[in-house]
C-alpha positions as CSV (number, residue, x, y, z in Angstrom):
1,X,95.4,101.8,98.7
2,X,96.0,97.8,98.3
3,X,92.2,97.5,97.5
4,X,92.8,97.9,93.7
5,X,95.8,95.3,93.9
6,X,93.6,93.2,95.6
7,X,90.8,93.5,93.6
8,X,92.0,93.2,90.0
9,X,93.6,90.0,91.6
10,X,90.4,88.6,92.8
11,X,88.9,89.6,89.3
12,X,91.8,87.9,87.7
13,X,91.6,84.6,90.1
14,X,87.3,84.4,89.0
15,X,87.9,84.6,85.3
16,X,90.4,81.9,84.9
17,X,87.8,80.1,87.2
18,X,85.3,80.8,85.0
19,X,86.4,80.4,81.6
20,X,87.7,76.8,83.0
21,X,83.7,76.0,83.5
22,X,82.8,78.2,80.7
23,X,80.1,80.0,82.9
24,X,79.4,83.9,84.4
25,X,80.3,84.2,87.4
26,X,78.1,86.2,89.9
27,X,78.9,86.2,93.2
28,X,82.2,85.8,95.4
29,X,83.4,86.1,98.6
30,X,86.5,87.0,100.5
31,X,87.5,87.4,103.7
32,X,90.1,89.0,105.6
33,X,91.5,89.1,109.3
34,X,92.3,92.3,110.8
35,X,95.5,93.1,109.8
36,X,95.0,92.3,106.3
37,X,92.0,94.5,106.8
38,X,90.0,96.0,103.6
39,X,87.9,99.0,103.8
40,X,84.7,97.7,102.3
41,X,83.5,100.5,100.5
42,X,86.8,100.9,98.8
43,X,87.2,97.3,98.1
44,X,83.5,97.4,96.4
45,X,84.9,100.2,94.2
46,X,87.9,99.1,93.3
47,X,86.6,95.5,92.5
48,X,83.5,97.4,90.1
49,X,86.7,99.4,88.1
50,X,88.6,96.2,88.2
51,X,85.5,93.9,86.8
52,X,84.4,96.6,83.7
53,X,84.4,95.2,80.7
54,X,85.1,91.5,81.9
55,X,82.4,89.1,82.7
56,X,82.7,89.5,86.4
57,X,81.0,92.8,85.4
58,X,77.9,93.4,88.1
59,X,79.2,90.4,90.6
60,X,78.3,90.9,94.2
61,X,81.3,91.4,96.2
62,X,80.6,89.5,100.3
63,X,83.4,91.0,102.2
64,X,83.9,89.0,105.7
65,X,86.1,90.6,107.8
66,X,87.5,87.5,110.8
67,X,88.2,88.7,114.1
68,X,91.7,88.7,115.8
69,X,92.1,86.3,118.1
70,X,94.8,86.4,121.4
71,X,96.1,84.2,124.2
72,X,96.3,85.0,127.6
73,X,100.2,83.9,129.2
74,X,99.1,83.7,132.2
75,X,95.7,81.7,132.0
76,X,96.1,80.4,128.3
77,X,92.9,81.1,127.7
78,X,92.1,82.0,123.6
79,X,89.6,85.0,123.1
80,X,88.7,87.4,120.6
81,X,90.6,90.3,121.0
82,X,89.4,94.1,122.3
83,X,91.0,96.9,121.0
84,X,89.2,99.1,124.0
85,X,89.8,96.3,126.6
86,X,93.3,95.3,125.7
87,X,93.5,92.2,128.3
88,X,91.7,88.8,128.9
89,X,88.1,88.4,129.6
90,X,88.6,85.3,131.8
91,X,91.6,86.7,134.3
92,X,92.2,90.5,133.4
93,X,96.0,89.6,132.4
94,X,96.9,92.1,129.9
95,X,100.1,90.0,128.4
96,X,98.5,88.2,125.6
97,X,100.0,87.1,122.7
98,X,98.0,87.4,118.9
99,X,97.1,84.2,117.4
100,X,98.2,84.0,113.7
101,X,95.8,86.8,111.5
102,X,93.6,85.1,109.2
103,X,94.8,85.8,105.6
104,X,92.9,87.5,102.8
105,X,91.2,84.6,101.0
106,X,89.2,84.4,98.1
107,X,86.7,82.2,99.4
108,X,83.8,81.2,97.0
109,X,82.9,82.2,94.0
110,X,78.9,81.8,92.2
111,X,78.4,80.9,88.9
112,X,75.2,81.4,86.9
113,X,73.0,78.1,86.6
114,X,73.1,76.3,83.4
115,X,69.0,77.2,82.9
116,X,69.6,81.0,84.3
């Protein structure tokens, strides 16, 4: 289960991020391609255990989860990948080649207002 790795990272990352600004933070998001996939309702778990007693304690958690994304050989074309298709959308060529996963990213992270 790399969720709890993952998420006591994250919660690590957002208080150094917010003791740097000296404010709570509330709300983050990550995202993930598809084979750095998270399941979300562990994720949301593990990131609630990992946040106790910290101020990230009661942040919403946005997981975005990017799509795969392959290129045809024989027509070049770039499409978002089908697991149940399995071949291109524009020509029906089934040798494709994956385009580059996206990574897990922390990608925002928001702080209380200064009048909240």
């Amino acid at each position: 289960m790399h969720e709890t790795a993952v998420a006591q990272s994250i919660v690590e990352t957002i208080l150094v991020e917010a003791k740097k600004i000296d404010k709570k933070p509330i709300r983050a998001k990550i995202s993930c391609g598809q084979f750095n996939a998270l399941n979300d309702e562990v994720m949301e778990f593990a990131f609630d255990v990992a946040s106790q007693d910290t101020a990230c304690k009661g942040m919403k958690l946005e997981i975005h989860h990017v799509p795969l994304r392959a290129n045809c050989k024989k027509c070049q074309n770039e499409f978002e990948f089908d697991i149940y298709s399995g071949s291109c959308p524009t020509c029906g060529n089934s040798e494709i080649e994956f385009v580059p996963d996206a990574p897990l990213l922390l990608e925002e992270i928001e702080f209380e207002d200064e009048d909240s």
